[in-house]
N, CA, C and O atoms as CSV, one atom per row, in Angstrom:
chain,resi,resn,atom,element,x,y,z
A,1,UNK,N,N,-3.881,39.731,-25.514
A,1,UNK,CA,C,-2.494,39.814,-25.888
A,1,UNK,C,C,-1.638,39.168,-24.795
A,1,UNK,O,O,-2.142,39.157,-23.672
A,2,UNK,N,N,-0.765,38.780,-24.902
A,2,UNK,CA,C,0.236,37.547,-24.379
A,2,UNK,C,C,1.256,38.800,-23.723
A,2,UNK,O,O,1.797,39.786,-24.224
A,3,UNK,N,N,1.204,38.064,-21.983
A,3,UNK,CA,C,2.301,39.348,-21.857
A,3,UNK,C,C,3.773,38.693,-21.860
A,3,UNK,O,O,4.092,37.573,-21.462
A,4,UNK,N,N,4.554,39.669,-22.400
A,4,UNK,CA,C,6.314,39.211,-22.602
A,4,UNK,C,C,7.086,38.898,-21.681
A,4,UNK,O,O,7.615,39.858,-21.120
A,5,UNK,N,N,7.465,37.448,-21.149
A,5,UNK,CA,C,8.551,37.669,-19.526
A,5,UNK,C,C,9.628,37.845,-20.195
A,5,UNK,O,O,9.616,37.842,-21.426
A,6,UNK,N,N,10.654,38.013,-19.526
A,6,UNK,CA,C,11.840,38.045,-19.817
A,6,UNK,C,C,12.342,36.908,-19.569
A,6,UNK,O,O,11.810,36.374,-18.596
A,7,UNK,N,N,13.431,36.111,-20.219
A,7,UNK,CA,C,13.907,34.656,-20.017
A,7,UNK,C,C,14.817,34.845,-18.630
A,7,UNK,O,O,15.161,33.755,-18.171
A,8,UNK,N,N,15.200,35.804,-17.998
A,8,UNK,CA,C,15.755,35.567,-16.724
A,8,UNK,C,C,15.000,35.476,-15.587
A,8,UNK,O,O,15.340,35.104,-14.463
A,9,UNK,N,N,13.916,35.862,-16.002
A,9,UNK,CA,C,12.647,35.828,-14.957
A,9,UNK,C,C,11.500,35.141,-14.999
A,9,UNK,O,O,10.639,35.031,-14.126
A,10,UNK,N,N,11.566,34.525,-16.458
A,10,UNK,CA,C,10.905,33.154,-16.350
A,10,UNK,C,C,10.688,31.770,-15.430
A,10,UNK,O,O,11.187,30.847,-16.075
A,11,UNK,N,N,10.420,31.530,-14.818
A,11,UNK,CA,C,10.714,30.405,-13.819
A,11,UNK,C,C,9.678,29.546,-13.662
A,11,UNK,O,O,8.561,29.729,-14.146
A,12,UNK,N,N,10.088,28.367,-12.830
A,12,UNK,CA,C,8.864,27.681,-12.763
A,12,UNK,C,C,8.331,27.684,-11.533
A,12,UNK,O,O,7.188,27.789,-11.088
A,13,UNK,N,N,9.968,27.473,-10.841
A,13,UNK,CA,C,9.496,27.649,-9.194
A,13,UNK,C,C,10.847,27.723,-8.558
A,13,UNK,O,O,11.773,27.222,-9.196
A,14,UNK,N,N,11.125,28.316,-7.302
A,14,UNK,CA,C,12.277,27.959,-6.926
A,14,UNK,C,C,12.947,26.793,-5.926
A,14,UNK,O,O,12.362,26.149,-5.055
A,15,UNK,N,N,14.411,26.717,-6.335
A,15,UNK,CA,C,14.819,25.256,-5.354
A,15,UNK,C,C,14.513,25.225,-4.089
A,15,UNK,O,O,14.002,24.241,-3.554
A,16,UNK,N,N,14.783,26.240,-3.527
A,16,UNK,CA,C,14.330,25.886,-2.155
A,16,UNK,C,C,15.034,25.504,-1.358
A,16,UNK,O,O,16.165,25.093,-1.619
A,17,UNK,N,N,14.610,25.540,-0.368
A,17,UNK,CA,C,15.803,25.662,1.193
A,17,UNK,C,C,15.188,23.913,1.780
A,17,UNK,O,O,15.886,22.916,1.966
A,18,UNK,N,N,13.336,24.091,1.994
A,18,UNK,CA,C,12.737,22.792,2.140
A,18,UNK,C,C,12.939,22.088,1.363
A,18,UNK,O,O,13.545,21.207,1.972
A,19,UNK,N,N,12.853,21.688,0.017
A,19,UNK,CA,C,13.152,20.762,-0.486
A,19,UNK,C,C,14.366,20.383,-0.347
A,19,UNK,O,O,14.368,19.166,-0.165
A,20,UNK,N,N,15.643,20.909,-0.340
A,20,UNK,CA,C,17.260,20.228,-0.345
A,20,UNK,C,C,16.939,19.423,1.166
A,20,UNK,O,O,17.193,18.218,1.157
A,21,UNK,N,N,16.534,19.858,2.133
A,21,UNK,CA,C,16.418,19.149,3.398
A,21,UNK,C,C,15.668,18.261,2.974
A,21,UNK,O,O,16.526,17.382,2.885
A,22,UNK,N,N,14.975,17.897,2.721
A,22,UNK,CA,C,13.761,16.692,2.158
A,22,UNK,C,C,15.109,15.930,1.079
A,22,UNK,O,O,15.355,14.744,1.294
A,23,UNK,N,N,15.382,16.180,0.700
A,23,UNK,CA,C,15.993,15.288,-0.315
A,23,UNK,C,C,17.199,14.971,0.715
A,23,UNK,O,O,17.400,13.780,0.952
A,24,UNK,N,N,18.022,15.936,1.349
A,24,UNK,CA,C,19.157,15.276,2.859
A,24,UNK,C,C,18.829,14.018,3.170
A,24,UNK,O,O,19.327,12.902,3.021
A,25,UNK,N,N,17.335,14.735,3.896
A,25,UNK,CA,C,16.836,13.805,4.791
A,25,UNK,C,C,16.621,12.085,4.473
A,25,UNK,O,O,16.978,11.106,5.128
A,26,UNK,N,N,15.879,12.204,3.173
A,26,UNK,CA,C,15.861,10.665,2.499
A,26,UNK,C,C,17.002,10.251,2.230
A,26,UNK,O,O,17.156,9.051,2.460
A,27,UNK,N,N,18.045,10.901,1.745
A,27,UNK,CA,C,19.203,10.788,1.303
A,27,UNK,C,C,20.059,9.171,2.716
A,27,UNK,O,O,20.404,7.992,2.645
A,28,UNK,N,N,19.973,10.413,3.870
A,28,UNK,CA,C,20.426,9.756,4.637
A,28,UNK,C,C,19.728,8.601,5.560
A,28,UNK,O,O,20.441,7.799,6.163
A,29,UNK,N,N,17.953,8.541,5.664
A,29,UNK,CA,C,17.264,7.485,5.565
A,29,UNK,C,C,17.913,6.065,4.533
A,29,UNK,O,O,18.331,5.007,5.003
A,30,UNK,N,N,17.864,6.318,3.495
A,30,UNK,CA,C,18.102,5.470,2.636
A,30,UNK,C,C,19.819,4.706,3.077
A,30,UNK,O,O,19.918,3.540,2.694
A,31,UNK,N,N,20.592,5.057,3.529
A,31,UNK,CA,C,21.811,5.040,4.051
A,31,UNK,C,C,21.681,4.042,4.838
A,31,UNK,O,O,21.917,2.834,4.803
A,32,UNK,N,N,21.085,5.093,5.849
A,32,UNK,CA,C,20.560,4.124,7.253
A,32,UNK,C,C,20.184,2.785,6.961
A,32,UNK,O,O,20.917,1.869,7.335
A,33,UNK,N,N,18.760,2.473,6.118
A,33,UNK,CA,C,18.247,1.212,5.521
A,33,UNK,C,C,19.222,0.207,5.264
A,33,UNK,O,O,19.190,-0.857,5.882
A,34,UNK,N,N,20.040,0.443,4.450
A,34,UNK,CA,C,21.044,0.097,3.806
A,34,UNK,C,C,21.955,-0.445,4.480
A,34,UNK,O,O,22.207,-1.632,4.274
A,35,UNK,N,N,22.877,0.505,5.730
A,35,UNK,CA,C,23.661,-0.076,6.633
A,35,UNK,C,C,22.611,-1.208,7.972
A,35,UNK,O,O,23.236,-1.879,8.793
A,36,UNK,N,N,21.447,-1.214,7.951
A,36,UNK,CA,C,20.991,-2.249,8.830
A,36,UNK,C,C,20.893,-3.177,8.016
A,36,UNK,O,O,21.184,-4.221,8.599
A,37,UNK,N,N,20.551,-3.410,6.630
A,37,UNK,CA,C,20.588,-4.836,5.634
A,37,UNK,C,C,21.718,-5.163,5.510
A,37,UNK,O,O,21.761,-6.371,5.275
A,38,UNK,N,N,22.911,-4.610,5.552
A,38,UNK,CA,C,24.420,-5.142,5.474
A,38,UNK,C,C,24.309,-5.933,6.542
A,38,UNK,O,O,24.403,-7.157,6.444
A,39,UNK,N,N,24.053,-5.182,7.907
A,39,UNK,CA,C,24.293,-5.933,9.344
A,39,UNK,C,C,23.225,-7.408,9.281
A,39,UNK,O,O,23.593,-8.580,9.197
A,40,UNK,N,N,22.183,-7.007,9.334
A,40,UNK,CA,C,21.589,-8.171,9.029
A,40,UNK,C,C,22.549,-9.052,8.130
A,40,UNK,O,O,23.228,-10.011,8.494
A,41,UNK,N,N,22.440,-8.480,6.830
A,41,UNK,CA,C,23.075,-9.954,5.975
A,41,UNK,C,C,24.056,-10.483,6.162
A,41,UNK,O,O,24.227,-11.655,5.826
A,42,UNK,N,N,25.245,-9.541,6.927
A,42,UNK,CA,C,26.236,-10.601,7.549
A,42,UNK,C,C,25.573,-11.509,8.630
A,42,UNK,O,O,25.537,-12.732,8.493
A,43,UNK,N,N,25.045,-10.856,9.722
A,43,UNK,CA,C,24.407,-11.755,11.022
A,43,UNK,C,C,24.245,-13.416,10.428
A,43,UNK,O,O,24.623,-14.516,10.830
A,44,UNK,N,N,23.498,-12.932,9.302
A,44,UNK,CA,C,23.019,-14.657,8.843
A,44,UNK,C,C,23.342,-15.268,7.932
A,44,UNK,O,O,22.836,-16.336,7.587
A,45,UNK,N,N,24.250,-14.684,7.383
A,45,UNK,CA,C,25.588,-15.528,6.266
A,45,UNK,C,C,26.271,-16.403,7.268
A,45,UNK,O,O,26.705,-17.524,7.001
A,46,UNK,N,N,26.359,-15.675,8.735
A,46,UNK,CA,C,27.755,-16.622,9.826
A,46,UNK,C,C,27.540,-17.596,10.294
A,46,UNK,O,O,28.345,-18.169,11.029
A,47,UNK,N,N,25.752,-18.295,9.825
A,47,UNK,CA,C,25.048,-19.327,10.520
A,47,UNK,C,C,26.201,-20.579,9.551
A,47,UNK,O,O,26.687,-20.579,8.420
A,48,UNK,N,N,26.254,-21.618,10.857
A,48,UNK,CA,C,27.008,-22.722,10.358
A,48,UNK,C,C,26.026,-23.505,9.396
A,48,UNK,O,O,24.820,-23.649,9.599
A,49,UNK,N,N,26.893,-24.092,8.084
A,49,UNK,CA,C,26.502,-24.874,7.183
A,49,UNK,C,C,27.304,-26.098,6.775
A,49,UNK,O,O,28.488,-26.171,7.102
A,50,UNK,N,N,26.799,-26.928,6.173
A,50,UNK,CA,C,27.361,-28.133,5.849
A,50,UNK,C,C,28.077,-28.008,4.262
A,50,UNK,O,O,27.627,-27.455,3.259
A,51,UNK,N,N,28.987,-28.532,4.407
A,51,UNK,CA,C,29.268,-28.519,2.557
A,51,UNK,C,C,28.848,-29.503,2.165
A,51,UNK,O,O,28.660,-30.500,2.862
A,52,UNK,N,N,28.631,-29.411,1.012
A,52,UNK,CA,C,27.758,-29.964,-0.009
A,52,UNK,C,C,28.073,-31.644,-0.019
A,52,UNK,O,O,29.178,-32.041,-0.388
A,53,UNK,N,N,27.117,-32.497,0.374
A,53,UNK,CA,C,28.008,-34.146,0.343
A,53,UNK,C,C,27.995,-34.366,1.672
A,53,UNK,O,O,28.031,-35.561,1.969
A,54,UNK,N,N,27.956,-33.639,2.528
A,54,UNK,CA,C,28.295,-33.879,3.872
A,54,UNK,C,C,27.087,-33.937,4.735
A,54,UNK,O,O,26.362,-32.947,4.834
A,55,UNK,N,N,26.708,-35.590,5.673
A,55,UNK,CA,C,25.746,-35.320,5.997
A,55,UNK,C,C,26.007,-34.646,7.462
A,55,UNK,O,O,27.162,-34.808,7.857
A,56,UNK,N,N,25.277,-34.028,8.209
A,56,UNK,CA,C,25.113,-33.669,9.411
A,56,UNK,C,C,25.254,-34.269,10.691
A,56,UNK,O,O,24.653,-35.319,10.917
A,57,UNK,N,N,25.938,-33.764,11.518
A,57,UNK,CA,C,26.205,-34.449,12.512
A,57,UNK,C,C,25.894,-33.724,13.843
A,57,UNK,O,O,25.989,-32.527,14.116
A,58,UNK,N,N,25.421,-34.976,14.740
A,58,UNK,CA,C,25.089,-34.888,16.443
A,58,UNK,C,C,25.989,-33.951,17.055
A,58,UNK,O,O,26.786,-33.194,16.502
A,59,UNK,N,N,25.718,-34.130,18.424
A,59,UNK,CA,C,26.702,-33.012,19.113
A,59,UNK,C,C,27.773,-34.196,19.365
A,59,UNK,O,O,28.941,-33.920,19.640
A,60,UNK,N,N,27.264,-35.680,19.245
A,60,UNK,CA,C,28.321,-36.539,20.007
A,60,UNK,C,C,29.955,-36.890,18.623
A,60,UNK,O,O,30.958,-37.603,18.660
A,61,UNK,N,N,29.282,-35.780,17.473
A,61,UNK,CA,C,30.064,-36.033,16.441
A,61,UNK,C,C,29.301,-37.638,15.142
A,61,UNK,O,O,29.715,-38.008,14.043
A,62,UNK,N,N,28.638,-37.925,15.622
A,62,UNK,CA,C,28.069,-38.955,14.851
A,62,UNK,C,C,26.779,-38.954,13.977
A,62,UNK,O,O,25.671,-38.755,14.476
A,63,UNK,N,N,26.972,-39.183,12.664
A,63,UNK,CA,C,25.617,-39.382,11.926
A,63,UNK,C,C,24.662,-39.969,12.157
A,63,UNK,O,O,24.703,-41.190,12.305
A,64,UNK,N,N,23.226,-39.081,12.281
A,64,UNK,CA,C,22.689,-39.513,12.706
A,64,UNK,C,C,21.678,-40.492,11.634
A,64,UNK,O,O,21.381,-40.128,10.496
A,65,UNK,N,N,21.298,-41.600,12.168
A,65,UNK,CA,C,20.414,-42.653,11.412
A,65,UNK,C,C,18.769,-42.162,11.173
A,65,UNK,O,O,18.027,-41.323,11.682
A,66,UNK,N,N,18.686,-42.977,10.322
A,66,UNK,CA,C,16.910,-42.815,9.601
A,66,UNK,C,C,16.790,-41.439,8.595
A,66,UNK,O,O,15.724,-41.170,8.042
């Protein structure tokens, strides 16, 4: 015979004190990640580029041949 719970005392498991810290914790890992790929991706967006058509030039200001 099947014993009867009561639906307020049914459960599966409880939330927990460890798990909310585990989920903090990645929470703010993931953050972290995040704010060093910003920094990075500015760092190397600021590298100088040529516009498009434009060939490249020496330090003496002059195109260089070949």
């Amino acid at each position: 015979m099947p014993r009867i719970v009561p639906e307020d005392k049914a459960r599966q498991g409880r939330w927990g004190w460890h798990t909310f810290r585990i989920l903090i914790a990645a929470l703010l890992l993931a953050f972290i990640a995040w704010g060093i790929a910003e920094i990075y991706g500015n760092m190397i967006d600021r590298t100088p580029t040529t516009e498009q058509g434009e060939l490249p030039r020496n330090e003496q200001g002059e195109t260089p041949k070949g």
